[in-house]
N, C-alpha and C positions, 0 to 999 in steps of 0.2 A: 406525531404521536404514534408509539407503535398499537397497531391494534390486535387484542387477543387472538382473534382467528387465525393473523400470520403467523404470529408466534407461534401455535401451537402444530402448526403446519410445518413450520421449518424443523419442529422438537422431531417429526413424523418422519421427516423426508432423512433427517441426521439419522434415527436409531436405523430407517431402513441399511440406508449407507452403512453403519457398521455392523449389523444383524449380516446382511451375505460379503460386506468386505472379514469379517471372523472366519464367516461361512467356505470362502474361494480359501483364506491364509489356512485353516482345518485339513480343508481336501488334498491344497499343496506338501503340507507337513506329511498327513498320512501318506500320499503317493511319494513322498523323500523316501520317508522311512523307510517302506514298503520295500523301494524299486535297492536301496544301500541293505538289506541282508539281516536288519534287525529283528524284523518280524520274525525269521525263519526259526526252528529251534536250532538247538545248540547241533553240532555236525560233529560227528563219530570222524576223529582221525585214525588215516591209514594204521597206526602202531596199534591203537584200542580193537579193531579188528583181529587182527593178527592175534592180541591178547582173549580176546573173546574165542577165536577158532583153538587158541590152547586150550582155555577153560574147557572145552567143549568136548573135546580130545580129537578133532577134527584134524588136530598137523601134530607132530611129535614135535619135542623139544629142541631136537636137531634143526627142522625145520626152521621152528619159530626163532629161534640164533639168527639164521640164516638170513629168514625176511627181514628182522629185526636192524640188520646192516644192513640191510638195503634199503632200507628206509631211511 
């Protein structure tokens, strides 16, 4: 006959089990994420640079041609 107490003991010891087994697969996902460049915001390519020092009037148009191929 199963007896209450065990039972309720084994309900204890399973939610532990999956309370920090969630807990470790959380930490893992967030340090995936983290460490693969998701987090990061979005990154300014070399061309939008170049397009920004135009707006800017930072390089003549000649220039910006210039970087422009060599990019």
């Amino acid at each position: 006959m199963i007896d209450g107490c065990t039972f309720q003991g084994g309900l204890m010891t399973g939610g532990m089990f999956l309370f920090w087994g969630l807990l470790v697969f959380l930490g893992f996902y967030l340090m995936k994420s983290y460490m693969s460049g998701k987090s990061q915001p979005n990154r300014i390519t070399p061309i939008e640079i170049v397009k920004v020092r135009l707006a800017k009037g930072e390089i003549s148009e000649d220039e910006y041609e210039r970087l422009k191929m060599k990019l």
